[in-house]
N, C-alpha and C positions, 0 to 999 in steps of 0.2 A: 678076419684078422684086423686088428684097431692098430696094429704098431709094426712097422718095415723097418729094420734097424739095420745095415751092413756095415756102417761107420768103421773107419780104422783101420781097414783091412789092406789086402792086394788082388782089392779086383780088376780087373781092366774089360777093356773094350767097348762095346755099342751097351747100351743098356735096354733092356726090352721094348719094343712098343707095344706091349701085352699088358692088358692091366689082370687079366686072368679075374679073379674072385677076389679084387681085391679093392668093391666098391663102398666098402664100410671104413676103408682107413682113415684113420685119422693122422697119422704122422708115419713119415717116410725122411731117413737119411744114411744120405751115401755119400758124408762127409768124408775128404781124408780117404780114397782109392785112387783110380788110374782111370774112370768109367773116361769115354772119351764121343768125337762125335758130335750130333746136337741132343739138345735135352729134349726128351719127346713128347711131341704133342698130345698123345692119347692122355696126358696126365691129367688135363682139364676134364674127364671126364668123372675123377673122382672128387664128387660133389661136396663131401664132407671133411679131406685133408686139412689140417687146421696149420701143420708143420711141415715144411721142406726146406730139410739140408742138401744142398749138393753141393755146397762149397769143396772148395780144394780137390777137384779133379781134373782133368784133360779138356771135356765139354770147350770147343771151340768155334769162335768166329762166324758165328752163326747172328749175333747180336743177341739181345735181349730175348726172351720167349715171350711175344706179345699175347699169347694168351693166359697168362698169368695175371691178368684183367678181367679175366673171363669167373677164377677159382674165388666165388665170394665167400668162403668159407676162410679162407687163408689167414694166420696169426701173427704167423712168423716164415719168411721167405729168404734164406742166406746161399746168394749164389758167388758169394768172395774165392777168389783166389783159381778161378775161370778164364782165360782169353777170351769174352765173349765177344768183345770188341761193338763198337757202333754205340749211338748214342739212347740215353734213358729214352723208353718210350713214354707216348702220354696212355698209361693203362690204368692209372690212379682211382679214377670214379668212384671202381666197382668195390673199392679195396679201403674201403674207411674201416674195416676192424682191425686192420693191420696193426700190430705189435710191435716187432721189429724186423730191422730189413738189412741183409750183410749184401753191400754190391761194392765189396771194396776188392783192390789188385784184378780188373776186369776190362781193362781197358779201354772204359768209359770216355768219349769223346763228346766233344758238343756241350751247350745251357743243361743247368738243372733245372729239368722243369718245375715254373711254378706251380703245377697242379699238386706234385707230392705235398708244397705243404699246405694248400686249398684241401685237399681229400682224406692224408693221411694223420686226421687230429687228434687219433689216439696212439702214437709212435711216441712209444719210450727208448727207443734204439734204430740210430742208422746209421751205418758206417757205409762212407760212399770217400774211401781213403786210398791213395796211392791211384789212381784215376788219370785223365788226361780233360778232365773238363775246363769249360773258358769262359768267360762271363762274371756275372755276377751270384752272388748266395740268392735266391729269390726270396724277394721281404717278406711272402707266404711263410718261411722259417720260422720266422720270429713271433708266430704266433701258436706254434707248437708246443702246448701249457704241460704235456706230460713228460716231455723228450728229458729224459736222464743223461744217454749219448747219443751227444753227434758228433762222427768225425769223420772229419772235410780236410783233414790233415793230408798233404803231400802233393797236392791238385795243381789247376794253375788257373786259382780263382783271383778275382779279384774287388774293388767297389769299397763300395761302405760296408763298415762291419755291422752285424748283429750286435745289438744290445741283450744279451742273458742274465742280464740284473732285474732287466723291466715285469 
């Protein structure tokens, strides 16, 4: 199986820690259900997933999944609209093919690390919006040449602004 789709539905509860036969996926989403719980770990073992939705489910207060540092394979990663609460981790490194990144309504605390925009230099999309972060934008941003969106809307940022003209 190349494609995990349960999007939209009304599934709830724990979500497997069983990856079963499913080391060839490429994309998995469980956008938009009830799944709840923490996001599980066995998921780093599928080497090649390029897409992960889990946005808009229960998944709580566990903070971030720091091994989603680990998944160099990774595109596109949208974990919005989560309690995962705690602040961004530094997992950035591994993850320079990253695409886009939804960590918005998660109750994101603390600096945004400079490393996202040191590592993440092909990011055409990051929503890191309705948040609880402090600090400043890190001027690593400002050199993110692909980024089509960023939004940093509703936060409690603050400093000098980004230039998006330069």
């Amino acid at each position: 199986m190349k494609i995990f789709d349960l999007s939209v539905n009304g599934f709830q509860g724990k979500f497997s820690d069983s990856n079963g036969n499913l080391t060839e996926l490429l994309k998995i989403d469980l956008s938009f259900n009830g799944f709840s719980r923490k996001i599980p770990e066995n998921l780093k073992g599928l080497n090649k997933l390029e897409f992960l939705d889990f946005s808009y489910n229960n998944f709580g207060n566990f903070g971030m999944p720091l091994f989603l540092g680990e998944m160099k394979s990774l595109r596109e990663v949208h974990l919005s609209g989560n309690f995962l609460g705690g602040q961004i981790p530094e997992i950035w490194e591994n993850l320079e093919g990253i695409l886009g990144i939804g960590l918005s309504e998660m109750g994101l605390v603390g600096n945004i690390p400079a490393s996202m925009g040191e590592h993440l230099r092909n990011v055409c999309y990051l929503g890191h919006d309705n948040n609880k972060p402090e600090g400043t934008v890190p001027k690593e941003f400002g050199t993110l040449e692909f980024v089509r969106e960023l939004h940093l809307e509703n936060n409690n940022l603050g400093g000098r602004l980004l230039n998006p003209l330069q």
